[in-house]
C-alpha positions in Angstrom: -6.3 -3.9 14.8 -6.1 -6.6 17.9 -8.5 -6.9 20.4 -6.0 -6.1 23.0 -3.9 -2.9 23.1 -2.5 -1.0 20.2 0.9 -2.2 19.6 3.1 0.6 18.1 7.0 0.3 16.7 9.1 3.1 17.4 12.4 3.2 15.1 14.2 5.9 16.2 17.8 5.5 16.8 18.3 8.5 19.6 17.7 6.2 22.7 16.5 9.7 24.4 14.0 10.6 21.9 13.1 6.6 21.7 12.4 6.8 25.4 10.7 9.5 26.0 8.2 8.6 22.9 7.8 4.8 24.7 7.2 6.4 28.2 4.8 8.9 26.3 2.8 6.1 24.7 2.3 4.0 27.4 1.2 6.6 28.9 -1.7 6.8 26.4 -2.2 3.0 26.6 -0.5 2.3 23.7 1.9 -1.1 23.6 5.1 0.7 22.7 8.6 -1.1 20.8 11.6 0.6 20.5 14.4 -0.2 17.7 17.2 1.7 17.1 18.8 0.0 13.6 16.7 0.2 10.9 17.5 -3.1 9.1 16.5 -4.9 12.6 13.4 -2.6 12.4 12.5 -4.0 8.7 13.2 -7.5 9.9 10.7 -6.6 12.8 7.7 -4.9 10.8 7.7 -7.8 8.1 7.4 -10.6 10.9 5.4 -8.8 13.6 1.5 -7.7 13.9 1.9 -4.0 14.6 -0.8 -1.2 14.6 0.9 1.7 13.4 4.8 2.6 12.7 6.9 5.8 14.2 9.7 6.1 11.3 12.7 8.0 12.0 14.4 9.3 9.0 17.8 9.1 9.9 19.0 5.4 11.1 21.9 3.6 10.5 21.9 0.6 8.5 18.5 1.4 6.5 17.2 4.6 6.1 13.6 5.3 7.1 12.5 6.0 3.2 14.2 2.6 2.3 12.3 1.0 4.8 8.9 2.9 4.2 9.1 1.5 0.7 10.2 -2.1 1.4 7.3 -2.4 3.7 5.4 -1.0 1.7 5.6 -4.0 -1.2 4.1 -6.1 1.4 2.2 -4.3 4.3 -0.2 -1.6 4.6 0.8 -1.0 8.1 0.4 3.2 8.6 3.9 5.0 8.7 4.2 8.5 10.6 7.5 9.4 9.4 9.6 11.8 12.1 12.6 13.6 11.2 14.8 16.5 11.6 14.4 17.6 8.6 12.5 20.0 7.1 13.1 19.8 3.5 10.0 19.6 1.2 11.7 17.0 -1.4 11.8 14.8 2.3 8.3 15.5 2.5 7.3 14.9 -0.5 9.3 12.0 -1.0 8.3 9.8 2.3 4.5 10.2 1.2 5.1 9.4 -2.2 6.2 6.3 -1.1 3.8 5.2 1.0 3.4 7.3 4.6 0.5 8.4 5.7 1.9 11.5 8.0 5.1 13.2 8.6 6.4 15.4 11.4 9.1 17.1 12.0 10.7 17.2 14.8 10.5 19.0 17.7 6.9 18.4 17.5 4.5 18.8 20.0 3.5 15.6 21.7 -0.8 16.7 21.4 0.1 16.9 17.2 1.6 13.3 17.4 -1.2 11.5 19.3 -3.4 13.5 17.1 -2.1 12.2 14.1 -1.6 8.7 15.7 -5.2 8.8 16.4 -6.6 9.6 13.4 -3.9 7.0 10.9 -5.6 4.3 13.2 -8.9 5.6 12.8 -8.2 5.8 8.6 -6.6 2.0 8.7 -9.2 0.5 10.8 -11.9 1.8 8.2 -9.9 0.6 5.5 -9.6 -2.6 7.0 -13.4 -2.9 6.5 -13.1 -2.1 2.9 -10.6 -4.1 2.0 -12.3 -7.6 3.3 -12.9 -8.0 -0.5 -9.7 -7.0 -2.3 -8.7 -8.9 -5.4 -5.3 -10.2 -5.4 -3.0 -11.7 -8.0 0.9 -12.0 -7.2 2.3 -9.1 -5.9 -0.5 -7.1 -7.8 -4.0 -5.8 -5.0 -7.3 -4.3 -6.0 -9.0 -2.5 -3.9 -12.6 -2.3 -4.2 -13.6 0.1 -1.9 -10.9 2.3 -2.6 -11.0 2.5 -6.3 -7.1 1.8 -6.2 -4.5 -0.8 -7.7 -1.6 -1.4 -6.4 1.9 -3.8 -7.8 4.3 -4.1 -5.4 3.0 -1.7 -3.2 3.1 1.0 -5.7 -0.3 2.7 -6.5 -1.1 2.0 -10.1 -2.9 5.0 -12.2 -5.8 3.7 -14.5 -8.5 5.1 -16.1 -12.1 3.9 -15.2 -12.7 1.9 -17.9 -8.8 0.2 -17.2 -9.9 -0.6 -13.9 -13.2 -2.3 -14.8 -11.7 -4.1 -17.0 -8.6 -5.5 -14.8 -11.2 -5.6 -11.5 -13.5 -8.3 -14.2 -10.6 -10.2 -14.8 -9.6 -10.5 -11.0 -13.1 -11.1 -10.0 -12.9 -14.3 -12.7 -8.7 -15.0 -12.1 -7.2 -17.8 -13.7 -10.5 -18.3 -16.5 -10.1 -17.6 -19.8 -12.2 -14.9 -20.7 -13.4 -14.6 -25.0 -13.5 -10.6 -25.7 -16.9 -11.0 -26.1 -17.4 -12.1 -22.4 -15.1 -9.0 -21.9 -17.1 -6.9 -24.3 -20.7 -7.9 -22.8 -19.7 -7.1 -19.1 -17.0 -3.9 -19.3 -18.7 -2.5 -22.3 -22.2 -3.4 -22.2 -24.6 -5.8 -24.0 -25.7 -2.6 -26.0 -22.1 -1.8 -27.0 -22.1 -1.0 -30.8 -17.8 -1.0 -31.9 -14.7 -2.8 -32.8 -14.0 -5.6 -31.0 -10.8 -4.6 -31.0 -11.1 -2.5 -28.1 -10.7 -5.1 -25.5 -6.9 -5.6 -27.4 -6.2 -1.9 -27.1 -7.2 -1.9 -23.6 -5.3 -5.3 -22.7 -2.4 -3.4 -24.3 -2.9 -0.4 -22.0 -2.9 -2.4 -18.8 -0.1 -4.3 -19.8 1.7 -1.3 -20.3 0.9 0.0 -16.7 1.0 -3.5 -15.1 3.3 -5.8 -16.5 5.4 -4.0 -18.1 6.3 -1.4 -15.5 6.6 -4.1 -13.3 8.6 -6.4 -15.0 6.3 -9.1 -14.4 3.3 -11.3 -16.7 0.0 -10.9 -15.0 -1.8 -10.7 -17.9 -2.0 -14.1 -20.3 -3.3 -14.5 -23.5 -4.8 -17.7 -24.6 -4.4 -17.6 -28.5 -7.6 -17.9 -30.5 -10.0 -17.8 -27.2 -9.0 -14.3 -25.2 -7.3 -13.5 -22.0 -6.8 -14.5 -18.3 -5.2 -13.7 -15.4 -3.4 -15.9 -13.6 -0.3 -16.4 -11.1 
């Protein structure tokens, strides 16, 4: 968040709608854009330091789902999508793709500054957490969150999965022997099979690279495994 006044994009392609939302936000103190084509309004969220997005569905050029998702590969910015539509599968689709809120319009203008208020609130305290993440490519760790994310896409592991891949960020690009791996995911006191840091190397790369298409995880023959660009 800046210092100065909350900057907001509106993408909403109804220039009465767009208006009205701008006056209404200034209003509030808010810094308010308008776009009204959505692959101008991609173009503008990747190259521009905004708070907090207002995502019309429906826009010509790029739809607001296609842009939710290409933003999301490489921002965190929070999304309120707003939309006509009332379907459930629209729903369900724009969150599962990265949105924090949806509304459907008409809404009441109270709701939306509501909801404004508190995506801020949740990204500002995020932004605390995430001072630490662990990065690697196009693949973040979040520390404080207990999440993963490739691409933007949240990554499902298991707790032992994500103490093993947070270890191997925290010491990126060294080759790590399984019994480094062993001692600190496992425990000194860790009676077993070495062979469970391969099964869980396996496991990630199932979830990592190959779902994503893309090596994160290297393995050094003879001495163990790193991560590295």
């Amino acid at each position: 968040m800046s210092e100065n006044k909350t900057k907001i994009l509106i993408v909403e392609d109804e220039k009465r709608i767009a208006r009205f939302l701008q006056m209404e936000m200034e209003h509030e103190g808010f810094q308010a854009e308008v776009e009204g084509n959505g692959r101008r309004a991609y173009e503008r969220i990747v190259q521009e330091p905004y708070d907090l997005i207002l995502l019309d569905l429906m826009l010509p050029e790029m739809d607001g789902l296609e842009i939710c998702q290409k933003v999301r590969q490489v921002s965190d910015v929070p999304i309120i999508m707003l939309t006509a539509k009332d379907e459930i599968e629209d729903k369900v689709q724009g969150l599962d793709i990265g949105a924090n809120d949806y509304m459907t319009k008409p809404f009441s203008t109270p709701e939306l500054f509501a909801r404004i208020r508190a995506a801020l609130r949740i990204a500002n305290k995020d932004d605390e957490k995430d001072i630490a993440t662990l990065k690697i490519k196009d693949l973040v760790l979040y520390p404080g969150r207990y999440e993963v994310r490739v691409k933007g896409e949240l990554v499902e592991l298991t707790k032992k999965e994500y103490s093993l891949l947070e270890y191997m960020l925290r010491n990126k690009r060294q080759v790590l022997t399984r019994d480094q791996i062993l001692s600190e995911v496992w425990g000194y006191d860790y009676v077993g099979d070495t062979n469970v840091v391969d099964v869980y190397i396996r496991y990630l790369r199932a979830k990592i690279d190959e779902r994503f298409e893309d090596k994160y995880i290297h393995t050094v023959r003879g001495v163990g495994y790193v991560v590295r660009d």
